[in-house]
N, C-alpha and C positions, 0 to 999 in steps of 0.2 A: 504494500500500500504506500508506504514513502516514498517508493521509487518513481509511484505516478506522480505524484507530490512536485519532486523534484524535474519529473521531465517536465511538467506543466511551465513550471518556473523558466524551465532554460527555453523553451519556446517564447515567453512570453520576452523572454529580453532579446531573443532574437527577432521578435517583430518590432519592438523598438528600436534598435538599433538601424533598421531599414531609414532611409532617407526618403521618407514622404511627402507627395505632392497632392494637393487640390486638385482636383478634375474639373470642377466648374469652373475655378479664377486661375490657378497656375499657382496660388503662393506656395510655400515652403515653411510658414508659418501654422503648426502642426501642431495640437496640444491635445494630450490623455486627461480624460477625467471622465467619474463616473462610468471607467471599461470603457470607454468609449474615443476613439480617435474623431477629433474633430477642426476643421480650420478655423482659426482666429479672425480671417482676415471677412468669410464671406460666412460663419456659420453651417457647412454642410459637413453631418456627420460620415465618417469616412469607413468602409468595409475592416 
């Protein structure tokens, strides 16, 4: 059971670590909260 634990985690910094872009405006300006990826710049929650 920890070990799921753990591979969750290491996925979860590997999607972090991706260099994310907006699809609607183009920014680069990319913020987490509440599980969720979303752009600062235009508001569209992101996959």
């Amino acid at each position: 059971m920890a070990y799921a634990s753990n591979q969750r985690s290491l996925e979860t910094v590997k999607r972090e670590d991706l260099v994310r872009m907006c699809s609607e405006c183009g920014s680069k300006d990319i913020e987490y909260a509440n599980e969720e990826f979303y752009c600062k710049k235009c508001g569209l929650v992101l996959d």
